[in-house]
C-alpha positions as CSV (number, residue, x, y, z in Angstrom):
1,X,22.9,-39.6,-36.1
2,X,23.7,-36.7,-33.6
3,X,21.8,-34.6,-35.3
4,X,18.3,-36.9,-35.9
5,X,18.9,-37.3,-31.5
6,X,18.5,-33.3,-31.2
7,X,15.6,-33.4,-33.5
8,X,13.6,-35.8,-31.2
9,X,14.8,-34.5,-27.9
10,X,14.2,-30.7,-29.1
11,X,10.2,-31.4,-29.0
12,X,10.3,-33.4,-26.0
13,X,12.3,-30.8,-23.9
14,X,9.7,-28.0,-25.3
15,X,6.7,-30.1,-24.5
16,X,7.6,-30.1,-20.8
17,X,7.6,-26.3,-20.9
18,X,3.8,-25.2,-19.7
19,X,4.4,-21.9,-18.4
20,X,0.7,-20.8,-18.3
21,X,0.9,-22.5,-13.9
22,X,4.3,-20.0,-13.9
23,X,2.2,-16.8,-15.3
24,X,-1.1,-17.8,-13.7
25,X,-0.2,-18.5,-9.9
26,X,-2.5,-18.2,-7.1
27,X,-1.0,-16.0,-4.7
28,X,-1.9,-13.1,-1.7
29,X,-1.4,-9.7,-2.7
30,X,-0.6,-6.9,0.1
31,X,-3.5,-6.2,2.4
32,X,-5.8,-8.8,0.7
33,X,-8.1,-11.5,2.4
34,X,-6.4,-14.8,3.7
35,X,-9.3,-17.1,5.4
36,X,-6.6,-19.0,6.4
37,X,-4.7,-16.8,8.6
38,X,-5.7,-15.3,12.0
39,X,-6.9,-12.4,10.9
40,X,-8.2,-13.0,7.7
41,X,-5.8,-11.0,5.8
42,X,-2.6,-11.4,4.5
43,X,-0.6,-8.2,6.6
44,X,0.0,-9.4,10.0
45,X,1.3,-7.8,12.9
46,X,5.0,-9.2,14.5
47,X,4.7,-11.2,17.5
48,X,4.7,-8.9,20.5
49,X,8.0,-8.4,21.5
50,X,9.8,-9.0,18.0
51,X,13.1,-6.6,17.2
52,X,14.3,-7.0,13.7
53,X,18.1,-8.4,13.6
54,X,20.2,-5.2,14.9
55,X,17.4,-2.3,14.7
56,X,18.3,-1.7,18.4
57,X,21.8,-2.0,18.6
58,X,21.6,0.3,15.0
59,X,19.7,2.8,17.0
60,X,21.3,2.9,19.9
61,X,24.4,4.0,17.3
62,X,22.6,6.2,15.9
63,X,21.7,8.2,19.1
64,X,24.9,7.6,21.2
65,X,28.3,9.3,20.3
66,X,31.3,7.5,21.2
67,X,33.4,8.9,23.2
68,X,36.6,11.0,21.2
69,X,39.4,8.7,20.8
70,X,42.2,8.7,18.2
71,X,41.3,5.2,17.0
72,X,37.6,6.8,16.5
73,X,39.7,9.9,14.5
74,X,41.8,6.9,12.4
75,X,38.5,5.1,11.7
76,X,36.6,8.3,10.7
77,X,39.9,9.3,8.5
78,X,39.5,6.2,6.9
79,X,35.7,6.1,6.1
80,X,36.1,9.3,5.2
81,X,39.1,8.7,2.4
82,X,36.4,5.6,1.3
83,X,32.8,7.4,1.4
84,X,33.5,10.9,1.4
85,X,36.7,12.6,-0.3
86,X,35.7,11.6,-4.0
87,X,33.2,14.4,-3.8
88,X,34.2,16.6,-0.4
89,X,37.9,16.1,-1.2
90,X,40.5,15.3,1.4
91,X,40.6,18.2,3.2
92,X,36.7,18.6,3.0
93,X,36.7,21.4,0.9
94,X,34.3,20.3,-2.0
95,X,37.3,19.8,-5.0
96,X,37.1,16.3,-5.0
97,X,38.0,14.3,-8.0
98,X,33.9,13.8,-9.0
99,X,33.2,17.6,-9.0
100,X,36.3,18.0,-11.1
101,X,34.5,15.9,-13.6
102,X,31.6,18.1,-13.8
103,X,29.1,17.0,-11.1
104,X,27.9,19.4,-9.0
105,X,30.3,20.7,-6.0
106,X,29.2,19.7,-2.4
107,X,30.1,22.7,0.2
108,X,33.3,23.0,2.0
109,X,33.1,22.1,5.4
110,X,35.2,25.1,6.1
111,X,32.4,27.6,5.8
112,X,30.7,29.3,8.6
113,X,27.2,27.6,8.3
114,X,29.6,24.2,8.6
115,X,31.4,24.9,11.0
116,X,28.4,26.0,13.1
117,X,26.7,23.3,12.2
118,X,25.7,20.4,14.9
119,X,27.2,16.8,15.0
120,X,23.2,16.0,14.1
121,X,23.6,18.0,11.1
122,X,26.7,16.0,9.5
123,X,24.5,12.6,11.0
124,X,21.7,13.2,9.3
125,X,22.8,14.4,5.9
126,X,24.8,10.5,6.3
127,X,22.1,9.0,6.9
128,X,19.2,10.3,4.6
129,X,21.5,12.1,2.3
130,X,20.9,16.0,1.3
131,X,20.5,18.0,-1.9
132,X,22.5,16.0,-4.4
133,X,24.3,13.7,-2.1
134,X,21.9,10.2,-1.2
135,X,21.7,8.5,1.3
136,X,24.9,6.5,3.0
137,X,22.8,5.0,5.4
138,X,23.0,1.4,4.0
139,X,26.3,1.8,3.3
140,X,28.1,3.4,6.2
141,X,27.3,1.7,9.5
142,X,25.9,4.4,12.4
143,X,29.4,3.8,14.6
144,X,31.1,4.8,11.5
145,X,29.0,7.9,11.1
146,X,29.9,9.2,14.6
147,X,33.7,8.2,13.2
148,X,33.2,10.5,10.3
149,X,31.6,13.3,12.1
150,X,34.1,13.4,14.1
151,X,36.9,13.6,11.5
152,X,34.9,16.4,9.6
153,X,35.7,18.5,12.8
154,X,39.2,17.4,12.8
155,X,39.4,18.7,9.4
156,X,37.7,22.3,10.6
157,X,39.7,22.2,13.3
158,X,43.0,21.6,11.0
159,X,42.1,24.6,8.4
160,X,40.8,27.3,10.8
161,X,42.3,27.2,14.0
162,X,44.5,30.2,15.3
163,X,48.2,30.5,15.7
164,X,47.4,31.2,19.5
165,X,45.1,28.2,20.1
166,X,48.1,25.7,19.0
167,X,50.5,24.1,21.8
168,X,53.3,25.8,22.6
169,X,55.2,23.2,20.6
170,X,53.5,23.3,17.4
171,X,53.6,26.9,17.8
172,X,57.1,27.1,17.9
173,X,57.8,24.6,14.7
174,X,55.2,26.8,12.9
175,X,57.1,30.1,13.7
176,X,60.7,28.1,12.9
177,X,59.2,27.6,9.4
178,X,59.1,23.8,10.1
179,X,55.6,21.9,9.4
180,X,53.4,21.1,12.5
């Protein structure tokens, strides 16, 4: 019985499938003619004064660094660990675990040409991505890229600064053979 219920119903169900309306749709292509709107095309221009949902307060991000804080330090150590050290590595010196694995090895941070660098450089290779590396920009917000700017310094700073530069406290630890 079940099964002579299928075989009616089977047709039935199929009959209501007409997809020649689904493939065969009117619709406006890009920069075609629509009589119907204002200017007779189908591209028209925002309403004066429109702002996309945070373009500005993105770009205000983007062009405004925050002032150096250790909560923007933790926060850049953190993005960093997340977006960054599987191909920089920890320290920033290009041996992370994805190079190790036979992609190709990012430059340390630790070179000259790095550490020279400005903050715009490390910015903009975030945000539009460089050589092999893409882009980050959809994926790392632009306070967060000022956060891991600023640890990439802290990580310069941390393998290339001299014995004399250092407190007079660390100094001392260093020269007791304690760790800083």
């Amino acid at each position: 019985m079940r099964e002579r219920v299928l075989c009616l119903l089977v047709p039935l169900l199929l009959a209501g499938c007409d997809d020649y309306h689904m493939i065969d749709q009117q619709k406006m292509e890009d920069d075609g003619a629509a009589s119907a709107l204002p200017r007779g095309q189908t591209d028209q221009p925002p309403v004066a004064g429109t702002v996309a949902r945070g373009d500005s307060l993105r770009e205000q991000q983007s062009n405004q660094r925050p002032p150096m804080t250790s909560a923007l330090l933790e926060r850049g150590h953190e993005r960093f660990d997340i977006y960054c050290s599987p191909c920089h590595g920890h320290v920033g010196d290009g041996q992370g675990m994805i190079p190790q694995r036979g992609f190709p090895h990012p430059p340390s941070f630790h070179q000259d040409r790095l550490r020279q660098a400005p903050d715009s450089h490390f910015l903009d290779v975030i945000t539009s991505g460089y050589g092999a590396m893409y882009s980050y920009a959809a994926r790392v917000q632009p306070s967060d890229r000022w956060a891991i700017v600023a640890y990439i310094r802290a990580l310069q700073l941390s393998q290339n600064t001299r014995l004399a530069e250092l407190p007079a406290d660390l100094k001392q630890r260093l020269e007791a053979g304690g760790s800083p």
